[in-house]
Backbone as numpy.savetxt, mean C-alpha at the origin, in Angstrom:
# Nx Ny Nz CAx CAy CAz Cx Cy Cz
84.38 -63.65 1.39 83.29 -64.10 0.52 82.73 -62.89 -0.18
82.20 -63.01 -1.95 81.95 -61.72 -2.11 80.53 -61.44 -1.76
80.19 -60.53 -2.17 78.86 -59.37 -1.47 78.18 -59.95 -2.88
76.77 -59.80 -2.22 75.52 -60.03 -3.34 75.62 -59.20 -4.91
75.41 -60.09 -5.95 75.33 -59.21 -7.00 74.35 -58.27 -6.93
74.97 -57.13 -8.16 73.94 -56.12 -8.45 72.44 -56.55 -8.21
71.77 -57.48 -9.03 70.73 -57.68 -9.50 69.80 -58.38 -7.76
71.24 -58.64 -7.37 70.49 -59.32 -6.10 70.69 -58.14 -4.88
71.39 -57.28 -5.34 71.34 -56.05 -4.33 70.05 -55.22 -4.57
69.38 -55.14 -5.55 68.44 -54.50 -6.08 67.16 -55.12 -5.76
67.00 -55.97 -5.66 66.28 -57.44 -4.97 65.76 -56.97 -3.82
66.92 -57.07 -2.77 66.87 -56.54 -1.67 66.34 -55.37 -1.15
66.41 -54.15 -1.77 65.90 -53.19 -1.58 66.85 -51.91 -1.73
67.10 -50.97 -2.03 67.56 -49.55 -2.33 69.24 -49.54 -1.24
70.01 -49.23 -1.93 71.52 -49.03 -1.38 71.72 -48.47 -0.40
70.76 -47.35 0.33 71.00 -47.26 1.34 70.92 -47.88 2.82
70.70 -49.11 2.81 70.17 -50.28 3.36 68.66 -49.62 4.00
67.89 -48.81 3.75 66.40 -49.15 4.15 65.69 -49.96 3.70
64.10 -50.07 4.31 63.67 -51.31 3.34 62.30 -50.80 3.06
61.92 -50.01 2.89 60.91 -49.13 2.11 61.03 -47.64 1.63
59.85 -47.30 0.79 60.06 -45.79 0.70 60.22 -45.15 1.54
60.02 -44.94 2.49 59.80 -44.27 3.79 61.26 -44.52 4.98
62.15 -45.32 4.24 63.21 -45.21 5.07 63.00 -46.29 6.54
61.70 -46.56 6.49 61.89 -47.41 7.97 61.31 -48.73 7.84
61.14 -49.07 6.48 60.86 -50.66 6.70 59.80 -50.86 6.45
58.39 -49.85 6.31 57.36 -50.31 5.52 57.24 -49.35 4.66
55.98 -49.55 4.17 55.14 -47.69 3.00 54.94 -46.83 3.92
54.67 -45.81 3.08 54.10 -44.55 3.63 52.78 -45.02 4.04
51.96 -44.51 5.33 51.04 -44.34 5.46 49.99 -43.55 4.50
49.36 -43.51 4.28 48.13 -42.35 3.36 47.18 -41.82 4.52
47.19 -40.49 4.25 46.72 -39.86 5.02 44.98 -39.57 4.64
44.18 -40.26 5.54 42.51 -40.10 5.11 41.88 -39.18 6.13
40.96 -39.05 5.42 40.01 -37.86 6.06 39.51 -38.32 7.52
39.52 -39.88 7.78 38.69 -39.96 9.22 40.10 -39.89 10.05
41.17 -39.90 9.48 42.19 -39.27 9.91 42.64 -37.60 10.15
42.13 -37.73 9.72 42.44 -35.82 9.71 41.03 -35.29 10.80
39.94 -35.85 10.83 39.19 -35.48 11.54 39.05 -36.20 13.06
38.56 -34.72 13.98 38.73 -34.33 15.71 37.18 -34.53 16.06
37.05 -35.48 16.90 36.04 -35.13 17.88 36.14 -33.86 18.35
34.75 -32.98 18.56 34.95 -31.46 18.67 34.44 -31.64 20.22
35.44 -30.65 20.51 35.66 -30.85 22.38 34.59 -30.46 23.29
34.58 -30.26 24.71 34.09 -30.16 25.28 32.96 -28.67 25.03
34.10 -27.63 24.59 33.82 -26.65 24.63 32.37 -26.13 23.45
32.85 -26.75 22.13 32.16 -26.71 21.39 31.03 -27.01 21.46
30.65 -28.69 21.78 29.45 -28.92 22.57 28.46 -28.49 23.11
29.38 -27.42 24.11 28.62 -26.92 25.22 28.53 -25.29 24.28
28.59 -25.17 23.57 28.03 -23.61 22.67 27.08 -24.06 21.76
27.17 -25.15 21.01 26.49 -25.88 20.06 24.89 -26.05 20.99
25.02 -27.05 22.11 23.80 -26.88 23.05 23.21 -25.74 23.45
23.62 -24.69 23.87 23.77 -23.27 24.06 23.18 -22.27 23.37
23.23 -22.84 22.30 22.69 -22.40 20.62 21.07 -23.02 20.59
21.23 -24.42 20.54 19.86 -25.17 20.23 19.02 -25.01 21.49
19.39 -24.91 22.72 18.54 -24.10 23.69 17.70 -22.45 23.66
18.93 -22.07 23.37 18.65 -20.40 22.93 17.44 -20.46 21.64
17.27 -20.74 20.66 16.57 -20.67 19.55 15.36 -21.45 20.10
15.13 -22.96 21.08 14.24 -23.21 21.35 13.53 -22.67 21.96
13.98 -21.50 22.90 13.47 -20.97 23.59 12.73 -19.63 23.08
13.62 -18.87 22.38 12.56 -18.18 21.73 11.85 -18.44 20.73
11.54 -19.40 19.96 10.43 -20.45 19.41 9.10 -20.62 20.47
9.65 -21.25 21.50 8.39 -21.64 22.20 7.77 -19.84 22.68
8.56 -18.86 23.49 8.16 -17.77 23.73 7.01 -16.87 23.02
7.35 -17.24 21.19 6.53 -16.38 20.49 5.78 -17.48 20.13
5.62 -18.76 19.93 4.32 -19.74 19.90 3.73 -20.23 20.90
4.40 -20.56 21.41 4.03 -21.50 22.82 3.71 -21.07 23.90
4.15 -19.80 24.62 3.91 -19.21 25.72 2.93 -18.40 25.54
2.16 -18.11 27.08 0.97 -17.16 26.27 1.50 -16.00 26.80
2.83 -15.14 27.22 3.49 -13.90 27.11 3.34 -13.32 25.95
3.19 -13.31 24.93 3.22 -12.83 23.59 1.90 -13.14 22.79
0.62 -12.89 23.44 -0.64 -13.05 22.64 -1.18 -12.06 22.37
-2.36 -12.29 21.19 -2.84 -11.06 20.69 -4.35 -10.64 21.61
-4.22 -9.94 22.57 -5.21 -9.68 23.64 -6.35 -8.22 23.19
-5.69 -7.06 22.27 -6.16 -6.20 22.36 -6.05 -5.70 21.24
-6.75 -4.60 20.16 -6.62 -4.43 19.23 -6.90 -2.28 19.67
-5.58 -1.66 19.08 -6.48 -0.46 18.95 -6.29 0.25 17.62
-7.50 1.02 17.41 -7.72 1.82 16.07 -7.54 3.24 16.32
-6.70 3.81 15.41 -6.91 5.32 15.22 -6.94 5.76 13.45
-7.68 7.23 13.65 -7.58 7.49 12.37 -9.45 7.77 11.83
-9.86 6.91 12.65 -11.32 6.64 11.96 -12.06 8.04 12.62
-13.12 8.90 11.30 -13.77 9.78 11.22 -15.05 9.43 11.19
-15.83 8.86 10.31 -17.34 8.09 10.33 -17.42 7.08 10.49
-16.32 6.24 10.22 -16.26 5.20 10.99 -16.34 4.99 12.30
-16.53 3.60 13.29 -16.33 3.95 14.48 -14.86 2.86 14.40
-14.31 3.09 15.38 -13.22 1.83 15.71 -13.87 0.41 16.20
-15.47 0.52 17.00 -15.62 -0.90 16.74 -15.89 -1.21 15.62
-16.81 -0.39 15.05 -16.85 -1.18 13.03 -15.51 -1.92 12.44
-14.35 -1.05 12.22 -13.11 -1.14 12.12 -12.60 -2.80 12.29
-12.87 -3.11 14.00 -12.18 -3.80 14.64 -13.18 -5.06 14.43
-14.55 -4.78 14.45 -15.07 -6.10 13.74 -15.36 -6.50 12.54
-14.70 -5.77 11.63 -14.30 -6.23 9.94 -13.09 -6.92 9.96
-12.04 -6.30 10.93 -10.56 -6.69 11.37 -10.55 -8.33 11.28
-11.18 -8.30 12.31 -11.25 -10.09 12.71 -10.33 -10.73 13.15
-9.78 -9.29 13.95 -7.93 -10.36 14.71 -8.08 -11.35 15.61
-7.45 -12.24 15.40 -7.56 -13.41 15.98 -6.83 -12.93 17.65
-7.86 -13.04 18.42 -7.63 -12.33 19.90 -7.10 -13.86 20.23
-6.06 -14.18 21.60 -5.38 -15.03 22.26 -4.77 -16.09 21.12
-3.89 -15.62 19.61 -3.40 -16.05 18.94 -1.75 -15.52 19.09
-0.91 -16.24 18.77 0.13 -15.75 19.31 0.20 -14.41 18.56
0.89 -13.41 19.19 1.52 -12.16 18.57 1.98 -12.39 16.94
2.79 -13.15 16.74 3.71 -13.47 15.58 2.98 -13.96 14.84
2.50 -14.59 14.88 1.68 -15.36 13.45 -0.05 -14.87 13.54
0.08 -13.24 13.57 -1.10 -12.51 13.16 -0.94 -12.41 11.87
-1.80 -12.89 11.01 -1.37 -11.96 9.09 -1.72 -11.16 9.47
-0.78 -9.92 9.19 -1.48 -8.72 9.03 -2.07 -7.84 7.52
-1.21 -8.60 6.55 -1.52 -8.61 5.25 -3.00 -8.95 5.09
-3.60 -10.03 5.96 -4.40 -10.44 5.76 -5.46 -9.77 6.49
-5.33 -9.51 7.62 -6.08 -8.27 8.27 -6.52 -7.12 7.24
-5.51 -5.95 6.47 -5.37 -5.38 5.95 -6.46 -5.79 4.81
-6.55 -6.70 4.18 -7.32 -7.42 3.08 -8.81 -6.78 3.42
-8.88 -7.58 4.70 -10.41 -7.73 4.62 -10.98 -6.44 5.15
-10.26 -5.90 5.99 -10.74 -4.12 6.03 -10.82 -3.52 4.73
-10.35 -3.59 3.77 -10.23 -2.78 2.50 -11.27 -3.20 1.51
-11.40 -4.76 1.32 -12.51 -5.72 0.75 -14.20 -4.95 2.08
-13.73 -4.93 3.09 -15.05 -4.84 4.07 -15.76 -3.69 3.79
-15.05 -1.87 4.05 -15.46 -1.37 4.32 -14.35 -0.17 3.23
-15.68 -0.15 2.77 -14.76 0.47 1.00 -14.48 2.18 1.69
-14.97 2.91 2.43 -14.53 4.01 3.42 -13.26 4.36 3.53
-12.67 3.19 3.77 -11.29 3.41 3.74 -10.36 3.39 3.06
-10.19 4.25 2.97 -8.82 4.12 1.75 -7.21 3.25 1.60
-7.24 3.58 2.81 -5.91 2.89 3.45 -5.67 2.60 4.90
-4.99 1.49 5.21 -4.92 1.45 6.42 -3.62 0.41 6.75
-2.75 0.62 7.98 -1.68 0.39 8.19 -1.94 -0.89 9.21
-1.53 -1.47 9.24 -1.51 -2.85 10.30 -0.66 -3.21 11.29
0.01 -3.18 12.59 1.25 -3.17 13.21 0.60 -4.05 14.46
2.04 -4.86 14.86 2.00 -5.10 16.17 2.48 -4.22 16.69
2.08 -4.34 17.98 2.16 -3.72 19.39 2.12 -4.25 20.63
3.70 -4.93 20.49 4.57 -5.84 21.63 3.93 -5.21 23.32
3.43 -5.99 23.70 3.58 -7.48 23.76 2.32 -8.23 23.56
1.14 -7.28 23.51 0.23 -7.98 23.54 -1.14 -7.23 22.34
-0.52 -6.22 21.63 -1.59 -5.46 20.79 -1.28 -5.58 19.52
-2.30 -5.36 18.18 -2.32 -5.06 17.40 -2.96 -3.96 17.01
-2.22 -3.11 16.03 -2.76 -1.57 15.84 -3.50 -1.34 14.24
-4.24 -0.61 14.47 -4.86 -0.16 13.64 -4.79 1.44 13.13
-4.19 1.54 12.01 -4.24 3.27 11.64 -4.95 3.22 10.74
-6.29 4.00 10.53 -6.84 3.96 9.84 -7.18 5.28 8.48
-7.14 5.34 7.11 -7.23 6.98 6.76 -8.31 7.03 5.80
-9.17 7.37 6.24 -10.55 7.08 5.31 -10.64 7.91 4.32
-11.72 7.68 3.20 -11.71 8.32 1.98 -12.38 9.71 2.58
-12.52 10.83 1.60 -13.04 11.79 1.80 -14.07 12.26 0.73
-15.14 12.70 0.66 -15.75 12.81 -0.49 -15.41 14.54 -0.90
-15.67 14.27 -2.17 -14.80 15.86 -2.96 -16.54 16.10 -3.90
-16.86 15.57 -3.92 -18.69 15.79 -4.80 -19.50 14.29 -4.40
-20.69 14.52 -4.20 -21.69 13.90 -4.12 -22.73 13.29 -5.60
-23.17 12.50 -5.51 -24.25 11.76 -6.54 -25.49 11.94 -5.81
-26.20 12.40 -6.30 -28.05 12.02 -5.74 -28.30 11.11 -6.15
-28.97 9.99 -4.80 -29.26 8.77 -5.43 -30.98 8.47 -4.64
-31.84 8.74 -5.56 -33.01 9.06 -4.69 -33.19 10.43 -3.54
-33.45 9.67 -2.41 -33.35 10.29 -1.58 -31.91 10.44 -0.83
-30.69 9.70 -1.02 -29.23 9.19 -0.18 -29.02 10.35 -1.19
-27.77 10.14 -1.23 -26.35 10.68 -1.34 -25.44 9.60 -2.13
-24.58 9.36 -3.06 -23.16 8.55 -3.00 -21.88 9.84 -2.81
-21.11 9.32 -2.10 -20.11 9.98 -1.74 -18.73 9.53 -2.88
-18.46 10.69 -3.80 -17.52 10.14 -4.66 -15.84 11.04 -4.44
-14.98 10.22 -3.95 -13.72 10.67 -3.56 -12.80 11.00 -4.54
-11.99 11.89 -4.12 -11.11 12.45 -5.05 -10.16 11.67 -6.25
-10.18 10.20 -5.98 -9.95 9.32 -6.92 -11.10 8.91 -7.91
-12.53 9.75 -8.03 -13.52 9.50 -8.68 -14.10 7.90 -7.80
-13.49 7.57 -6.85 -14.68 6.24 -6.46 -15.53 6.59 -6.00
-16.63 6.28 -6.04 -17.68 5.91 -5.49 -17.86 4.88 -4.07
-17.89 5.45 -2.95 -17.66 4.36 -1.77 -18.35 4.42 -0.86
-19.67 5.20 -0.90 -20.50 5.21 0.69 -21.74 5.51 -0.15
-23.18 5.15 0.65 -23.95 6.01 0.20 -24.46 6.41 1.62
-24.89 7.59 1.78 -25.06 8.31 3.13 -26.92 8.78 3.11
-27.63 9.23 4.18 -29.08 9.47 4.62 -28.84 11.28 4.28
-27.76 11.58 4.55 -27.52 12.98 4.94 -26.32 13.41 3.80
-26.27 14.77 3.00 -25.22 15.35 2.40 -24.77 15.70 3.66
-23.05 15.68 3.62 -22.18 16.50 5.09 -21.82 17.62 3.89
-21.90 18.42 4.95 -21.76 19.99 4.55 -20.50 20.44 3.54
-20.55 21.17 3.24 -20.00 21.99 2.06 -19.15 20.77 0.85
-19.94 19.78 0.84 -19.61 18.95 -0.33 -20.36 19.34 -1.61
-19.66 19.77 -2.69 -21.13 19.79 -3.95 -21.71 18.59 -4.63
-23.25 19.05 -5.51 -23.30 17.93 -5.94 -22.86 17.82 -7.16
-22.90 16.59 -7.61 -22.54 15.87 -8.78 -24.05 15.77 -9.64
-23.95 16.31 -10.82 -25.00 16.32 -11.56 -24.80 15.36 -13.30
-25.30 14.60 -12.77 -24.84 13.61 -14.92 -26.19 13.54 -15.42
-26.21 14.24 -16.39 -27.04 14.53 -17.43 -26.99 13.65 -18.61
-26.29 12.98 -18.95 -25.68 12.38 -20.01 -26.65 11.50 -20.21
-27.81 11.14 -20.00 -28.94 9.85 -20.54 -28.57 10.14 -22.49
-28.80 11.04 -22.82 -28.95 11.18 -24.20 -27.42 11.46 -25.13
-27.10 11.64 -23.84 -25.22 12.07 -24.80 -24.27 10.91 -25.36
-23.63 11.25 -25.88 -23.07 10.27 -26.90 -21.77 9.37 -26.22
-21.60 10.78 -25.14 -20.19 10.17 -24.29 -20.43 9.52 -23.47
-22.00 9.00 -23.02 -21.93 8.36 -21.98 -21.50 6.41 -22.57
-21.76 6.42 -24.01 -21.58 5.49 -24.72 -19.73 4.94 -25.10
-19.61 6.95 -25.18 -17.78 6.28 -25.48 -17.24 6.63 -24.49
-17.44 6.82 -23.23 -16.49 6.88 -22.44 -17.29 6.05 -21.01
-18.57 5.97 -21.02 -19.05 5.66 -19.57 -19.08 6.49 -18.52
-20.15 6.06 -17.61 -20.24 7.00 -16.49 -18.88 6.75 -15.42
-18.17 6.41 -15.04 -16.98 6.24 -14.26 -16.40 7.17 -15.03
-16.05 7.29 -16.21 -15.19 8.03 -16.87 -15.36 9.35 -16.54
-16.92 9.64 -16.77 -17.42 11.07 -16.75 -17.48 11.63 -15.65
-17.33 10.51 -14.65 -17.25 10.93 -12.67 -16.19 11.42 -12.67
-15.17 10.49 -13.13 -13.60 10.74 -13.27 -13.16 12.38 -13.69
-13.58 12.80 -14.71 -13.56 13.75 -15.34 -14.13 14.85 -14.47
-15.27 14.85 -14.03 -15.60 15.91 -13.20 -14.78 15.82 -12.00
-14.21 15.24 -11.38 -13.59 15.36 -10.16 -12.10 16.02 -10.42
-11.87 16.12 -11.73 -10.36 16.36 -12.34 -11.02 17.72 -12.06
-11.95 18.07 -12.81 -12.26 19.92 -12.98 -12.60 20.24 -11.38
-13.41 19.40 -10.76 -12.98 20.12 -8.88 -11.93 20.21 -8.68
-11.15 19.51 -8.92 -9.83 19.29 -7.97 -8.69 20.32 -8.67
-9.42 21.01 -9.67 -8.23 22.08 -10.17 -8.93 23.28 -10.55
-9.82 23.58 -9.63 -10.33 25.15 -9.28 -10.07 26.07 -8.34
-9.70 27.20 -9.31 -9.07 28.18 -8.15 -9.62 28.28 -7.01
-8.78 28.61 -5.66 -9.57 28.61 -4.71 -10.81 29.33 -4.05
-10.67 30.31 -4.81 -12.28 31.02 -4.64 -13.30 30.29 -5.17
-13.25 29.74 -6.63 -14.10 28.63 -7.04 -14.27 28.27 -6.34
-13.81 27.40 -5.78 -13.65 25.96 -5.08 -14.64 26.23 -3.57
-14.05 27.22 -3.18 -15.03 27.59 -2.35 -16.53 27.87 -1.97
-16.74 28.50 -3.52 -18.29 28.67 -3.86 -18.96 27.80 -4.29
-18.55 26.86 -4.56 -18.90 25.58 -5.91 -20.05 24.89 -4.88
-21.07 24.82 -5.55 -22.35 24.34 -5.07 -22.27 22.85 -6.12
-22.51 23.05 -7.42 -22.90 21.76 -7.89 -22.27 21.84 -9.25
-21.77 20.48 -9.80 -20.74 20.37 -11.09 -22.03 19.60 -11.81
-22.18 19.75 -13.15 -23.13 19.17 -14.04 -21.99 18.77 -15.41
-22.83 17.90 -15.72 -22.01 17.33 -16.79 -22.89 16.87 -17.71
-22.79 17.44 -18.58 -23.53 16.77 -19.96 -23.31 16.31 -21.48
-21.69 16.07 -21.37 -21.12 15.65 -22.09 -19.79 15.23 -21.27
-19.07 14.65 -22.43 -17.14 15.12 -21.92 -17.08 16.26 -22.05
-17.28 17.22 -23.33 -16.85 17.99 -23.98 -17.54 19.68 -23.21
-18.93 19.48 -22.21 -19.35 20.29 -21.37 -19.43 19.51 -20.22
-18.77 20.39 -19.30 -18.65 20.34 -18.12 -18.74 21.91 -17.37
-19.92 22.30 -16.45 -20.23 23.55 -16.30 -20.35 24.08 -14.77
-20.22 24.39 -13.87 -20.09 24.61 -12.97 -21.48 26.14 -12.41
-21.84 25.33 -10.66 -22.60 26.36 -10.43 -22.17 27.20 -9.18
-21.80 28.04 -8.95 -21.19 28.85 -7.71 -22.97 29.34 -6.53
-21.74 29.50 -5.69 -22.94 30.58 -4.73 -23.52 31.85 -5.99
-24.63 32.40 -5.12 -25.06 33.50 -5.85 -25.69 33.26 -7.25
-26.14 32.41 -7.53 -26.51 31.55 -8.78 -25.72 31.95 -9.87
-24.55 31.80 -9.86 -23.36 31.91 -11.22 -23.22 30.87 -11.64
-22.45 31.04 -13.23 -22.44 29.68 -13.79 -21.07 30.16 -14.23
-20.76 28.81 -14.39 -19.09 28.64 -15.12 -18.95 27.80 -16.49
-18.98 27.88 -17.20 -18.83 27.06 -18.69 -17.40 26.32 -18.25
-17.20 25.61 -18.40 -15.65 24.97 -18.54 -15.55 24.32 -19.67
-16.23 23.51 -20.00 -16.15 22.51 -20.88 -15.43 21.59 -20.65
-14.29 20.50 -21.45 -13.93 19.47 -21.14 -13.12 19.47 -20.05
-12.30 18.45 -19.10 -11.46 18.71 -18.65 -9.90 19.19 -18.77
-9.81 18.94 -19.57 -8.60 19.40 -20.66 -8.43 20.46 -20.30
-6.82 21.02 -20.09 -6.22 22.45 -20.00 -6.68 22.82 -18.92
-7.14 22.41 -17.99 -7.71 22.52 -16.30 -6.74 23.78 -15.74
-5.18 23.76 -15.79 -4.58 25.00 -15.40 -4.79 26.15 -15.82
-5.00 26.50 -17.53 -5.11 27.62 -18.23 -6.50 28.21 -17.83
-7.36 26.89 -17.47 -9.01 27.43 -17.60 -8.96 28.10 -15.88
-8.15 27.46 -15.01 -8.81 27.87 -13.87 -7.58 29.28 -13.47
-7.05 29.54 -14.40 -6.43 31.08 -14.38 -7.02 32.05 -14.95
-7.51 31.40 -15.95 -8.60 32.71 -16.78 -9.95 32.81 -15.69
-10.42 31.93 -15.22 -11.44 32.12 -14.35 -11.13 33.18 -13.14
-10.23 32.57 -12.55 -9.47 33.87 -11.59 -9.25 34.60 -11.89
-8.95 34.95 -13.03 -8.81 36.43 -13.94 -10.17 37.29 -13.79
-10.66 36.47 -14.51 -12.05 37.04 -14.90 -12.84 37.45 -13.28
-12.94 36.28 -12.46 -13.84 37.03 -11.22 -13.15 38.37 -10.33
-11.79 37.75 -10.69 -11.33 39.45 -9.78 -11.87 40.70 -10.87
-11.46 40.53 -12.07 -12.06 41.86 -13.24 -13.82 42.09 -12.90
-14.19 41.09 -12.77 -16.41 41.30 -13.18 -16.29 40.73 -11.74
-16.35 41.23 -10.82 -16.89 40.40 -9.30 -18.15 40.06 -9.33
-18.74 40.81 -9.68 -20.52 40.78 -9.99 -21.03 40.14 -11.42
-19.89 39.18 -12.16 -20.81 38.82 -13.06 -21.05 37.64 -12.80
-21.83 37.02 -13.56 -22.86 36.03 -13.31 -22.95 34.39 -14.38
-22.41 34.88 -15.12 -21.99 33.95 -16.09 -20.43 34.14 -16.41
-19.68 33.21 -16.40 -18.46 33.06 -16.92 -18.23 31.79 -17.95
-17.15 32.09 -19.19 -17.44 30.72 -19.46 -15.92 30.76 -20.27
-15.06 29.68 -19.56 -13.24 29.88 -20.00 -13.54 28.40 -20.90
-13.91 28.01 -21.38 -14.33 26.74 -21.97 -12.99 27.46 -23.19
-13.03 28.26 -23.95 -11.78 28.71 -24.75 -10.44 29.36 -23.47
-9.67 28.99 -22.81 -9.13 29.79 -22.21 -8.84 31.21 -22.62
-8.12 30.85 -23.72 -7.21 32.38 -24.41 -8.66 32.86 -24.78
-9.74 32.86 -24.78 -10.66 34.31 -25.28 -11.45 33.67 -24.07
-11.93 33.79 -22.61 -12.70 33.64 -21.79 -13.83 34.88 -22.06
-14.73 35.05 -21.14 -15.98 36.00 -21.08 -16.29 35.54 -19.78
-17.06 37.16 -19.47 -17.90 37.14 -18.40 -19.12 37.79 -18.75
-19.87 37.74 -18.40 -21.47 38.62 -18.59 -21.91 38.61 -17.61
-23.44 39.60 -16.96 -24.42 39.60 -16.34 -23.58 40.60 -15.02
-24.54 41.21 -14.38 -24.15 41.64 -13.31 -25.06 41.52 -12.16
């Protein structure tokens, strides 16, 4: 009998007598992702737990436990200050956990509190302290204010007023009611300015310097021990002026007036 036609061999399925693509009688499977994916074993589990224990635990340690509280606060650094002043501007939150002290925020209100200070550093101190370094301003000339004092620091601020001058500070003298500069430049400016001409006098100056007067920008005059005077004039050229000055007191030791307000032609007089 003959064999199936072509058309009915083709019917049937592919000449090699299989009966799908796949050679065994059905389709290919398709391979899907919930196929391809493993329950993760025993092992994993038990590291995965291992993990979420570990992290809970030091979570609760630095919040939750009271091993890590803020019990004690210490200050160093402070000169007229005291460290309790310090520590009760501070306002550290005592039996708060260690970790969630602001110290930024600490830092704030010491600086907002107690204008003295210039700067100050904030740190924990595991396990149970927070530190305080403290570096207070220093005054470089004084203001008469009545009977007080203002203490004005080498940044020209103004930050204390005191009962008592502390010793070998000079004073600050502003004359300027009638001057023109107190209009174009202001008194901050003119503080500013005189603290530039302290802060760049030779050191013998510097030494003698009783009291800085100012009665313009453009005069600025200086009074030494021994009742000498110094002309400077503006602050401007502060290096040239305070070399000719050193010039000049080693040449005239005994004079009595100096005045480098021109550097290149200075003078001395009086003996």
């Amino acid at each position: 009998m003959a064999g199936p036609t072509t058309a009915k061999r083709s019917a049937l399925g592919p000449s090699d007598g299989s009966n799908g693509p796949d050679g065994k009688g059905r389709p290919p499977r398709e391979e899907t992702a919930a196929g391809r994916f493993r329950r993760p074993g025993p092992r994993f589990l038990l590291i995965a737990t291992g993990a979420l224990l570990l992290v809970a635990g030091v979570l609760w340690l630095l919040y939750g436990s009271s091993w890590l509280r803020a019990e004690h606060v210490e200050t160093t650094g402070t000169d007229v200050l005291t460290p309790a002043q310090v520590e009760a501007a501070a306002r550290v939150p005592i039996g708060a956990p260690l970790v969630s002290v602001d110290t930024d925020a600490v830092e704030a209100r010491l600086l907002r509190a107690l204008p003295r200070i210039d700067s100050v550093e904030v740190g924990r101190s595991w396990p149970h302290g927070i530190e305080l370094v403290v570096t207070e301003r220093k005054p470089v000339l004084l203001l008469e204010k009545g009977t007080e004092f203002v203490e004005v620091d080498a940044d020209g601020v103004r930050f204390a007023t005191v009962a008592e001058a502390p010793k070998g500070v000079p004073l600050l003298r502003l004359e300027v009611d009638r001057s023109p500069s107190l209009k174009r430049f202001g008194a901050d400016r003119l503080v500013a300015e005189a603290v530039r001409v302290r802060g760049g006098l030779p050191a013998k100056a510097a030494a003698d310097l009783k009291s800085v007067k100012v009665v313009s920008y453009d005069y600025i005059s200086l009074e030494l021990s021994g009742n000498r005077t110094v002309v400077w004039g503006s602050s401007e050229g502060g290096g040239a002026k305070a070399r000719a000055l050193e010039a000049l007191m080693k040449a005239a030791p005994k004079a009595e007036y100096f005045d480098v307000s021109a550097p290149s032609a200075p003078a001395a007089s009086g003996s």
